[in-house]
C-alpha positions, -999 to 999 in steps of 0.1 A, spaced: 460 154 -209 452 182 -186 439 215 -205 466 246 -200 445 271 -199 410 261 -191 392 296 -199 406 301 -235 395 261 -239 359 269 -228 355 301 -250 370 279 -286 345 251 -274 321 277 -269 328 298 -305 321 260 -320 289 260 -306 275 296 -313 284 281 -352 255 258 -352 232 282 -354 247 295 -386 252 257 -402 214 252 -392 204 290 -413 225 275 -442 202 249 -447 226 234 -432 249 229 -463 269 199 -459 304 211 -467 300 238 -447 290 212 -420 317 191 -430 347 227 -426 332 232 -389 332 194 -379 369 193 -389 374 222 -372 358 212 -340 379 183 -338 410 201 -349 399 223 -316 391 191 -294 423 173 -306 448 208 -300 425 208 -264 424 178 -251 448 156 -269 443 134 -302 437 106 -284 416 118 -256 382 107 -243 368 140 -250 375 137 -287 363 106 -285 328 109 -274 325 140 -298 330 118 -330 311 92 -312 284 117 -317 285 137 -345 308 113 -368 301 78 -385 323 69 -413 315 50 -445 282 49 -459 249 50 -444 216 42 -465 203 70 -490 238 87 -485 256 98 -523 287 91 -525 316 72 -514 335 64 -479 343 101 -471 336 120 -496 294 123 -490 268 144 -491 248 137 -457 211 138 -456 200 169 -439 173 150 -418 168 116 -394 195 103 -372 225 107 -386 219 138 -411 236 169 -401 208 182 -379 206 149 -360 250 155 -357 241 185 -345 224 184 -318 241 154 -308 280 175 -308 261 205 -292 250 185 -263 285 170 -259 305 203 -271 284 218 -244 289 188 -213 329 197 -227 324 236 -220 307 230 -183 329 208 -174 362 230 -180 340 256 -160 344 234 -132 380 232 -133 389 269 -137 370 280 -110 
């Protein structure tokens, strides 16, 4: 699915990003995480299509479902660990580097 308007695209992606910086000063809180991951692939899926590639490595990166170890909680309804590989800082950084590979790359196209 091509993107319709390649500029707006970049600068939601981009407003995404800038938001990490806040999740990280909130500790970062994990339903607060859990509201901007929604979001971002309410964004990537209104972008780039539900079924895209795009949305696809994002959750691929920032999302695992079910339970990991030393996770409360059931299925979906967790509270993730703040630190190792697949806390919220570890999601983090992973959906900033690919939010960010999604942002250049629309760059590219509008130029």
């Amino acid at each position: 699915m091509a993107v319709k308007d390649p500029a707006r695209a970049k600068a939601r992606i981009e407003q995404q990003i800038a938001r990490i910086a806040w999740l990280r000063g909130t500790g970062p809180n994990p339903f607060e995480y859990d509201q901007w991951n929604a979001r971002t692939k309410e964004i990537l899926s209104a972008l780039f299509g539900p079924d895209s590639p795009e949305l696809e490595r994002y959750e691929e990166a920032a999302n695992i479902r079910g339970r990991l170890p030393g996770v409360r909680g059931q299925a979906e309804n967790m509270t993730l660990n703040i630190h190792g590989q697949w806390g919220i800082l570890g999601r983090l950084e992973r959906a900033k580097a690919v939010l960010q590979e999604l942002a250049n790359g629309l760059s590219a196209t509008s130029q």
